[in-house]
BAVOMI-731654 format. One record per residue (C-alpha): x, y, z; residue number from 1; residue in three letters. Coordinates in steps of 0.5 Angstrom, whole numbers, always signed. Layout:
N
X | Y | Z | num | residu
X | Y | Z | NUM | ALA .
...
//
This chain:
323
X | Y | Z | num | residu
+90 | +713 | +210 | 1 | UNK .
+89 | +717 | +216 | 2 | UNK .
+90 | +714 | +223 | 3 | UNK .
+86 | +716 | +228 | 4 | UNK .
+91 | +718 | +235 | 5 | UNK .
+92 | +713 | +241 | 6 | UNK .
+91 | +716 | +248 | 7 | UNK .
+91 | +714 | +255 | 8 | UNK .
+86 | +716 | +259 | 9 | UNK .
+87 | +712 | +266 | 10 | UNK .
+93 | +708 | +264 | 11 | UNK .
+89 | +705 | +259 | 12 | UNK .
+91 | +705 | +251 | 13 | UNK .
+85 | +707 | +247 | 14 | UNK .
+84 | +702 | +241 | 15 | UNK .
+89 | +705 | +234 | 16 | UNK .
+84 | +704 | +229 | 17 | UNK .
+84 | +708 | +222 | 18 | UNK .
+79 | +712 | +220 | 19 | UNK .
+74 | +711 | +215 | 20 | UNK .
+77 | +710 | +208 | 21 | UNK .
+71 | +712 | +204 | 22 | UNK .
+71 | +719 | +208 | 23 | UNK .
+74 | +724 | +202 | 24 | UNK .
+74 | +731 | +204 | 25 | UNK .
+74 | +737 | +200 | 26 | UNK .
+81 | +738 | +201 | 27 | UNK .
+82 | +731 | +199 | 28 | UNK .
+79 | +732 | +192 | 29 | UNK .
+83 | +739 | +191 | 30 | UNK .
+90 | +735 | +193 | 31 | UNK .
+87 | +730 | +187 | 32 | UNK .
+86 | +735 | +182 | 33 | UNK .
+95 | +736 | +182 | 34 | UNK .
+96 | +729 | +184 | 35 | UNK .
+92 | +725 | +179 | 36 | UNK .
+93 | +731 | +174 | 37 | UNK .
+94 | +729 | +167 | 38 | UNK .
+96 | +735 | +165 | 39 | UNK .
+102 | +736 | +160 | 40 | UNK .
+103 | +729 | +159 | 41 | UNK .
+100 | +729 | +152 | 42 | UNK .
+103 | +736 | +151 | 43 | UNK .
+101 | +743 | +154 | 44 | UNK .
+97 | +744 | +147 | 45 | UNK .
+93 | +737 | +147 | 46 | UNK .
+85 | +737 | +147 | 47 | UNK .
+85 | +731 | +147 | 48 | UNK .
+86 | +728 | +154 | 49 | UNK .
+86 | +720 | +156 | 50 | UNK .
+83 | +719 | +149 | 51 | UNK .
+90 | +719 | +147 | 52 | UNK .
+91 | +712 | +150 | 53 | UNK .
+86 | +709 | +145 | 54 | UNK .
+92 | +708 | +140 | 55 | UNK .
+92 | +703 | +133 | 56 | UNK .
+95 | +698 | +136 | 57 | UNK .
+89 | +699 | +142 | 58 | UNK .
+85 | +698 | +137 | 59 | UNK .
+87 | +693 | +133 | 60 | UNK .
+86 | +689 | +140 | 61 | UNK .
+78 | +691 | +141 | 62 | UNK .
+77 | +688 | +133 | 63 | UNK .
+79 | +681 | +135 | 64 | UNK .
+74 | +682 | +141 | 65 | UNK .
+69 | +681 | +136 | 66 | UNK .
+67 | +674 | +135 | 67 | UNK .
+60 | +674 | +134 | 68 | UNK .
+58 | +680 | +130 | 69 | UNK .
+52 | +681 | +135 | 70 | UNK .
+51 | +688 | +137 | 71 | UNK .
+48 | +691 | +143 | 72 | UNK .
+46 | +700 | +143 | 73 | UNK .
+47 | +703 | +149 | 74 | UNK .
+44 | +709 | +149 | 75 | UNK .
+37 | +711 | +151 | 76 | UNK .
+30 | +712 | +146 | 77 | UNK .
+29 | +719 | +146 | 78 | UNK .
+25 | +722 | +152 | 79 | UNK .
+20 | +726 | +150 | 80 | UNK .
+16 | +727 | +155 | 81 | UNK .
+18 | +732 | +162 | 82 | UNK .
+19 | +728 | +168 | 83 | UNK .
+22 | +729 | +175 | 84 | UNK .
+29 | +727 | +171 | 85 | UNK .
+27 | +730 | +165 | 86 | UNK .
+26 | +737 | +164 | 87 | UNK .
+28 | +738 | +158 | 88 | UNK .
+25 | +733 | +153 | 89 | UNK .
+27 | +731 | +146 | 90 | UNK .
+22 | +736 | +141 | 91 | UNK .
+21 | +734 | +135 | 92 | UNK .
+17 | +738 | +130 | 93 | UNK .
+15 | +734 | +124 | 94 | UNK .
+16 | +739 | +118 | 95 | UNK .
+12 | +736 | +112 | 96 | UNK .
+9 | +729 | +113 | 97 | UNK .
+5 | +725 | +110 | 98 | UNK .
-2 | +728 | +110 | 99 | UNK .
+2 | +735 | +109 | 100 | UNK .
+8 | +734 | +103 | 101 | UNK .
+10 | +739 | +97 | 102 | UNK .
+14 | +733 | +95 | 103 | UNK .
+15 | +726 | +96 | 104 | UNK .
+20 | +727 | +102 | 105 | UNK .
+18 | +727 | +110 | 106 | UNK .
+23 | +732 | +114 | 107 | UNK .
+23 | +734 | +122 | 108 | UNK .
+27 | +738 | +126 | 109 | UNK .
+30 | +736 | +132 | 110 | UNK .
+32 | +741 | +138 | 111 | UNK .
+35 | +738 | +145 | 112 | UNK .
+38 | +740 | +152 | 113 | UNK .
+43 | +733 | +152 | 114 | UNK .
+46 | +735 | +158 | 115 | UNK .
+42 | +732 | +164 | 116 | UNK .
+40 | +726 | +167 | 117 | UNK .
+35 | +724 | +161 | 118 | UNK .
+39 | +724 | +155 | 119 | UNK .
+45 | +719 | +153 | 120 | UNK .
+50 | +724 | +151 | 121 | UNK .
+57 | +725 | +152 | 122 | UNK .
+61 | +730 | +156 | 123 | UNK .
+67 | +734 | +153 | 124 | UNK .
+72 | +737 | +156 | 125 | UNK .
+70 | +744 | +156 | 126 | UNK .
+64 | +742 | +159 | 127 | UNK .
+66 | +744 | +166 | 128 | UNK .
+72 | +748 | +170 | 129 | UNK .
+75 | +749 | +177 | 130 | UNK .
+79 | +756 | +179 | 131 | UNK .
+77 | +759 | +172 | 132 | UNK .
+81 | +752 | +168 | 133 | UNK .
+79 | +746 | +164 | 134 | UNK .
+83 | +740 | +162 | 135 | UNK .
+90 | +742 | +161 | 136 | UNK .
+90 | +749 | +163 | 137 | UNK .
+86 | +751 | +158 | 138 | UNK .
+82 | +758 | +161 | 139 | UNK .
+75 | +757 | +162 | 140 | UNK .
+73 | +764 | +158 | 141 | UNK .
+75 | +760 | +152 | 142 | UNK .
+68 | +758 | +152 | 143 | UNK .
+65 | +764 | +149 | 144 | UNK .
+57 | +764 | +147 | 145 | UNK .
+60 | +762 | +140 | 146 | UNK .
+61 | +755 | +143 | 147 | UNK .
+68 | +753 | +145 | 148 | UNK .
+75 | +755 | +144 | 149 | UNK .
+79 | +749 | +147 | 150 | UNK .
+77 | +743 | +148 | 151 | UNK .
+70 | +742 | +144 | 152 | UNK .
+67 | +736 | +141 | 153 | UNK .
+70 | +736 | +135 | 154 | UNK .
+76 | +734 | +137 | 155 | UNK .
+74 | +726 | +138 | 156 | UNK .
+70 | +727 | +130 | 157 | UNK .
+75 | +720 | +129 | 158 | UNK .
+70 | +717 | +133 | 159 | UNK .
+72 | +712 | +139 | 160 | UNK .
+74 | +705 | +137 | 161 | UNK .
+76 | +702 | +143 | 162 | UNK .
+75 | +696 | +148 | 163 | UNK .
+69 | +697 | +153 | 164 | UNK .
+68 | +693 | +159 | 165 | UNK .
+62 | +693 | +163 | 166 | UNK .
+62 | +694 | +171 | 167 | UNK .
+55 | +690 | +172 | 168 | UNK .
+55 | +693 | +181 | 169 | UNK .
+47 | +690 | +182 | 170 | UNK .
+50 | +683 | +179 | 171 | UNK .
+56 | +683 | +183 | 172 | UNK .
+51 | +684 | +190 | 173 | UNK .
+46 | +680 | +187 | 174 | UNK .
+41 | +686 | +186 | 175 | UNK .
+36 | +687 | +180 | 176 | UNK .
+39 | +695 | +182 | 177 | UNK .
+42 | +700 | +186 | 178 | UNK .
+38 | +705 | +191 | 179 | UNK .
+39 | +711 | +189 | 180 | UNK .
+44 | +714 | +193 | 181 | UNK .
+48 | +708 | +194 | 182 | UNK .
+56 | +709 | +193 | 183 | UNK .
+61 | +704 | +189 | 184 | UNK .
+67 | +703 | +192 | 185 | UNK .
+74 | +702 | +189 | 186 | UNK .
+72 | +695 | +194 | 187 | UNK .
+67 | +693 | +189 | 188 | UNK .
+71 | +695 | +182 | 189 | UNK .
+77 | +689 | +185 | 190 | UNK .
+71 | +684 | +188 | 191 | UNK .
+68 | +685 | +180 | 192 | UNK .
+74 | +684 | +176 | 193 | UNK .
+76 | +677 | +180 | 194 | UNK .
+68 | +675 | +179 | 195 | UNK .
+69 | +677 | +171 | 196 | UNK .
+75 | +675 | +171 | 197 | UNK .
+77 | +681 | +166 | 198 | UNK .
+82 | +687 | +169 | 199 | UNK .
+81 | +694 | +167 | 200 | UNK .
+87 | +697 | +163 | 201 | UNK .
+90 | +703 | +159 | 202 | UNK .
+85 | +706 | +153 | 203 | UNK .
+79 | +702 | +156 | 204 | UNK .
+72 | +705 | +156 | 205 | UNK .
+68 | +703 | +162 | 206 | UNK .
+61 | +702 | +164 | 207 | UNK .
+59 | +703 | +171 | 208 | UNK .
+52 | +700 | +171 | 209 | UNK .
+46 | +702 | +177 | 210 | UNK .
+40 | +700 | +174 | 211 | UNK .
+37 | +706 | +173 | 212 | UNK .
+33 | +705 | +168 | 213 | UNK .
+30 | +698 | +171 | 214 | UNK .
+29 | +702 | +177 | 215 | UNK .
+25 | +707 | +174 | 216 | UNK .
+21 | +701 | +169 | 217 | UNK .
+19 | +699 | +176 | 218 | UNK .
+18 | +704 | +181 | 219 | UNK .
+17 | +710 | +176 | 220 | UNK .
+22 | +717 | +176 | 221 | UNK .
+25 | +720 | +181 | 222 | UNK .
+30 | +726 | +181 | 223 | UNK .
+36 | +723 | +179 | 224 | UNK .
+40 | +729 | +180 | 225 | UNK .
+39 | +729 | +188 | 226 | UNK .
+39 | +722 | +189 | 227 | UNK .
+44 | +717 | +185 | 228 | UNK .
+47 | +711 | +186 | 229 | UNK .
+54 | +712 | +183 | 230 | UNK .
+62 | +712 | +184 | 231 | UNK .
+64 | +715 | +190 | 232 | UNK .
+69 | +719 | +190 | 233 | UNK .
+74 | +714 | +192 | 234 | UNK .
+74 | +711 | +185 | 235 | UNK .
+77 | +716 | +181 | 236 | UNK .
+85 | +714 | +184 | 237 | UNK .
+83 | +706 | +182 | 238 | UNK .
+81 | +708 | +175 | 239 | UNK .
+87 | +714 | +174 | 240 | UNK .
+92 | +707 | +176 | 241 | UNK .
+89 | +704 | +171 | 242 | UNK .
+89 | +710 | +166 | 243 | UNK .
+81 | +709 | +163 | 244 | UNK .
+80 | +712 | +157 | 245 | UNK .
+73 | +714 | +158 | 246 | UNK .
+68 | +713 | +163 | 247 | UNK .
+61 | +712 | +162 | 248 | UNK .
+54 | +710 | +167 | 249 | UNK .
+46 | +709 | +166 | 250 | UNK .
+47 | +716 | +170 | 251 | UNK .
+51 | +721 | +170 | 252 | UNK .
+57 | +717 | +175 | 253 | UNK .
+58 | +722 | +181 | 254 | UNK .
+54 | +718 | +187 | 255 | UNK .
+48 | +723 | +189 | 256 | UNK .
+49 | +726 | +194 | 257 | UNK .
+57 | +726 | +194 | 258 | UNK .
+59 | +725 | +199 | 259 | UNK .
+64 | +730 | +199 | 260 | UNK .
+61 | +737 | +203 | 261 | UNK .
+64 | +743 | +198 | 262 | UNK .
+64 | +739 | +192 | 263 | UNK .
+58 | +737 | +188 | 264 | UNK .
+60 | +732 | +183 | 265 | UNK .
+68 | +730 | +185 | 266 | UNK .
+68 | +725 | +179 | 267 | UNK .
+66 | +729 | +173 | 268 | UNK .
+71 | +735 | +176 | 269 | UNK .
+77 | +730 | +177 | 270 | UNK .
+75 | +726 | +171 | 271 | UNK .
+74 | +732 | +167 | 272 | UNK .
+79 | +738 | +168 | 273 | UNK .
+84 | +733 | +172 | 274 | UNK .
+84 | +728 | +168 | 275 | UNK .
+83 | +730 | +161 | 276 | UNK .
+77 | +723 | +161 | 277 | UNK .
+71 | +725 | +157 | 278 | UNK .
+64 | +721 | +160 | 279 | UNK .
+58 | +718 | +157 | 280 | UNK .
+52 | +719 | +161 | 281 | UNK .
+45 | +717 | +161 | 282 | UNK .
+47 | +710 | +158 | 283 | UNK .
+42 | +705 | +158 | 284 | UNK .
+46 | +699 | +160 | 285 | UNK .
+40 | +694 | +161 | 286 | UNK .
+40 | +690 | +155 | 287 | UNK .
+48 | +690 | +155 | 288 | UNK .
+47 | +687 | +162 | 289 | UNK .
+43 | +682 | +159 | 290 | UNK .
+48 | +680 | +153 | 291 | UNK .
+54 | +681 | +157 | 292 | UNK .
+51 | +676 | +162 | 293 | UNK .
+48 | +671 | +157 | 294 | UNK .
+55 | +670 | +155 | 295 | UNK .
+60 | +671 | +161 | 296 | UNK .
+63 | +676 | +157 | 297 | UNK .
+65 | +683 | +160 | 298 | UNK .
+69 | +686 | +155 | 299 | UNK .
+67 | +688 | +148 | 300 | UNK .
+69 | +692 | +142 | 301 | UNK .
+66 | +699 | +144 | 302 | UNK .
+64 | +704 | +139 | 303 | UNK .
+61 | +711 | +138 | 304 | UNK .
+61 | +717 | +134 | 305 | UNK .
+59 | +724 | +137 | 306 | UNK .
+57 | +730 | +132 | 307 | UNK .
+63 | +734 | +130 | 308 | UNK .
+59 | +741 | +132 | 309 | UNK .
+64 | +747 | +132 | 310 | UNK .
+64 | +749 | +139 | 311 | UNK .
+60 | +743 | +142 | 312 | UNK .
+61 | +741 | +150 | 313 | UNK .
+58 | +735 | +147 | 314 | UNK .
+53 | +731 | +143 | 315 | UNK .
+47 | +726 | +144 | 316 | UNK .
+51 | +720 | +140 | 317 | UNK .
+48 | +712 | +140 | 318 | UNK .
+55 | +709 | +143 | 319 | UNK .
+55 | +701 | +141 | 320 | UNK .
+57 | +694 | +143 | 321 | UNK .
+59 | +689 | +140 | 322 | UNK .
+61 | +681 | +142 | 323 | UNK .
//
């Protein structure tokens, strides 16, 4: 913590105060990107990252998790028409129909932009660099415009099965949802857990829900891009300490506009390329909200399947819960 200095102006002491502890300077997260670092850890050659931390016996404990075999989507309907948070639609071109068939089969073809603010997708580890690297060193050029070298979406083709819990923000400060630019603060992931009574821990994938999509049912689209509620960048030593496998938001986790000057988005950044943590973003948690909230319960069995695209920086997935 940073401690502002005490002076004497006329014999008088100036109050010793510390500094605001949500500041985080650009120098901070640089620091954070060696600190923080989980590098090597799995081995120089892992592509695998933080994802190492769901192991058998992590997942033998979110089996038991099931008790009601209810099971909730988290992801969002398909988003076919542009808007200020979603310039690239999902398309979808209906190949043969009822009307046109040569057969007795209807085929379409898909085409989607996932990375954004409008689908739910998974990130990779190859979907971002800093000083020419991504996770574990690998260098950024491995990316070529055949897809990734290092790194890519294939890598999790066994699926996640894991325990998730749910972080509800809007819950905790008695709100339908958050306003856009509105940070969380590692302040409000501990007043969370002791109101939930669950506590984050190793191989967890966690939700942080905004109430994104309540506030755009409400008030129509905005530019989620330039205005988010979301993790400060204070955040990331909390969930490095309690070394998360996954981290997943309705929006895309960074806080809008950072905060940080000289760093666009601090928690895709340490996450991604520091930590080795892969993110889900563009999550609907609304229905999970009201599932979790009915029942009091805050964690559940987590799963999800991403497309083993070769080369992928990610897939659009359908990530589900089960209580």
């Amino acid at each position: 913590m940073r401690w502002i200095a005490a002076l004497f102006l006329i014999g008088m002491p100036v109050i010793v105060l510390p500094a605001d502890p949500h500041t985080v300077t650009k120098a901070d997260v640089e620091r954070w990107m060696t600190e923080l670092s989980n590098w090597g850890r799995w081995g120089k050659q892992d592509q695998l990252g933080a994802l190492n931390l769901v192991t058998s016996a992590t997942r033998k404990r979110a089996a038991e998790l099931v008790r009601e075999g209810v099971s909730v989507s988290l992801a969002r309907d398909t988003e076919k028409e542009k808007a200020i948070d979603n310039q690239e639609p999902f398309k979808q071109e209906m190949n043969w129909t009822g009307q046109n068939t040569p057969g007795q089969f209807a085929l379409d073809t898909y085409t989607v932009l996932y990375h954004g603010y409008a689908h739910t997708h998974m990130d990779a580890l190859c979907h971002m660099f800093y000083r020419g690297k991504m996770y574990n060193g690998f260098a950024q050029d491995l990316v070529t415009k055949d897809g990734a070298g290092k790194l890519a979406i294939t890598n999790v083709k066994q699926g996640i099965f894991t325990r998730g819990i749910l972080i509800d923000v809007p819950r905790l400060k008695g709100l339908k949802y958050l306003e856009p630019k509105t940070p969380i603060y590692p302040e409000d992931l501990d007043r969370w857990e002791k109101l939930a009574g669950v506590k984050v821990g190793a191989g967890d994938v966690v939700f942080f829900r905004t109430g994104r999509w309540a506030r755009r049912a409400e008030k129509g689209p905005w530019d989620v891009a330039k205005e988010s509620a979301g993790l400060h960048a204070s955040c990331v030593r909390w969930l490095r300490e309690r070394d998360v496998a996954m981290v997943g938001s309705d929006a895309a986790s960074d806080l809008m506009p950072s905060g940080v000057e000289g760093v666009l988005q601090p928690i895709h950044q340490l996450l991604l390329v520091a930590m080795g943590v892969t993110i889900f973003d563009n999550c609907d948690l609304e229905a999970l909200s009201e599932a979790a909230g009915t029942r009091k319960r805050w964690e559940f069995l987590l799963t999800a399947a991403p497309m083993p695209v070769t080369g992928g920086t990610g897939s659009p997935l359908n990530p589900i819960a089960t209580f």
